[in-house]
N, C-alpha and C positions, 0 to 999 in steps of 0.2 A: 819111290824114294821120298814121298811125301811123310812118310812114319819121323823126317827127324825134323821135321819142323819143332820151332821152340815150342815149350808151353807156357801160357801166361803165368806171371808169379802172383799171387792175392797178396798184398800186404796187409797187415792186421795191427792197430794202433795200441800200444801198451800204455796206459797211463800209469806214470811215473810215481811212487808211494813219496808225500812230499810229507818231512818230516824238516823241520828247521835246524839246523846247528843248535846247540847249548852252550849256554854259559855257563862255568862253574867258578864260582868263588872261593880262592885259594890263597891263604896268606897274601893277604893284603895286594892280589891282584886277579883280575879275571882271565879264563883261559876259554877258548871256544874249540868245541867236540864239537865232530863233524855228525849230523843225522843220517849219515848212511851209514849202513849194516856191512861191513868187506864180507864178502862169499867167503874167505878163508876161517872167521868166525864160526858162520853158519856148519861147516864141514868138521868142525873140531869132533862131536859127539859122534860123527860119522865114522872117524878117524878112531877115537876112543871106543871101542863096542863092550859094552855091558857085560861082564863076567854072568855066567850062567849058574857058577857056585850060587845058593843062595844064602850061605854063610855073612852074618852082619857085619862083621869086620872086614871081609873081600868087597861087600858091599859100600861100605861106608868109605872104603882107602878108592874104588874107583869114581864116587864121587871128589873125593880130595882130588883125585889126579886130572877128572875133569875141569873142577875148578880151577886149578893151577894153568892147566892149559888153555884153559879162557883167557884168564888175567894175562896170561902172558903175551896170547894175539893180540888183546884189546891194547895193551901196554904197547905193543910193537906197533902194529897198524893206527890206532887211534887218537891216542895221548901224542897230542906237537911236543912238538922236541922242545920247544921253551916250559911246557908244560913238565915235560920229565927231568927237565933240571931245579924244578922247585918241587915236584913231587915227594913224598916221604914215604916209601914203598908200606906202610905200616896204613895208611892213607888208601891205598892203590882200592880194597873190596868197597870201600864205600864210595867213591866216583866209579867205578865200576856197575856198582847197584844203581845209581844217580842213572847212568846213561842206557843205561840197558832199558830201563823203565820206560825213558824217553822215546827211545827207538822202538819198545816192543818187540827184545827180545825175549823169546821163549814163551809170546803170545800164541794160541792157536789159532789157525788164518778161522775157523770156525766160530772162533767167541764174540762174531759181533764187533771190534774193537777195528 
C-alpha cells in the first residue's frame, strides 16, 4: 500500500510581466488604464476564426468585426467607468491604439520586446 503515498509538488516561480498603469490625457482631465492585459482580450481573435473565403471583402469585413470586438472588451473591461463618462466613443480607436501600444498588444513573444 505504499504506491499512495503523496508525491512532492515542484513549485516553479512566474515572474510577473510589470507593465505600469497609463495615463491618458482627456478633456481637461487624466484618466489612468490599467497595464494588464484581461485574458478575455487576448481570446477575442480565438473566438473570431478567420474566414477561409479568400475574397477581399470577407476579408476585410472579418477584420472590422474583429476590431469592433476589441474595442468593445477594451471599453468593457479597461476604460474606468469615470473614464466612459467623459469618453466620445468617436475617441474610443485612438486610446485604444494609445494602450495597446503600451501593454504590447499583438507583440510577438519572439520580437525581442
Amino acid at each position: 500500500m505504499s504506491d499512495t503515498e503523496p508525491t512532492a509538488v515542484r513549485a516553479v516561480t512566474v515572474k510577473a510581466k510589470s507593465r505600469p498603469p497609463i495615463g491618458i490625457d482627456y478633456a481637461d482631465a487624466k484618466y489612468i488604464l490599467p497595464g494588464r492585459i484581461p485574458p478575455e482580450i487576448i481570446t477575442i481573435q480565438a473566438q473570431n476564426k478567420k474566414p477561409k473565403n479568400p475574397a477581399k471583402d470577407v476579408q476585410e469585413q472579418w477584420q472590422r468585426d474583429l476590431g469592433v470586438a476589441l474595442i468593445d472588451k477594451f471599453y468593457e473591461l479597461v476604460v474606468p467607468e469615470d473614464f466612459k463618462a467623459a469618453l466620445d466613443l468617436e475617441d474610443i480607436d485612438q486610446v485604444f491604439e494609445i494602450w495597446a501600444e503600451h501593454v504590447g498588444l499583438g507583440e510577438s513573444k519572439g520580437s525581442g520586446n
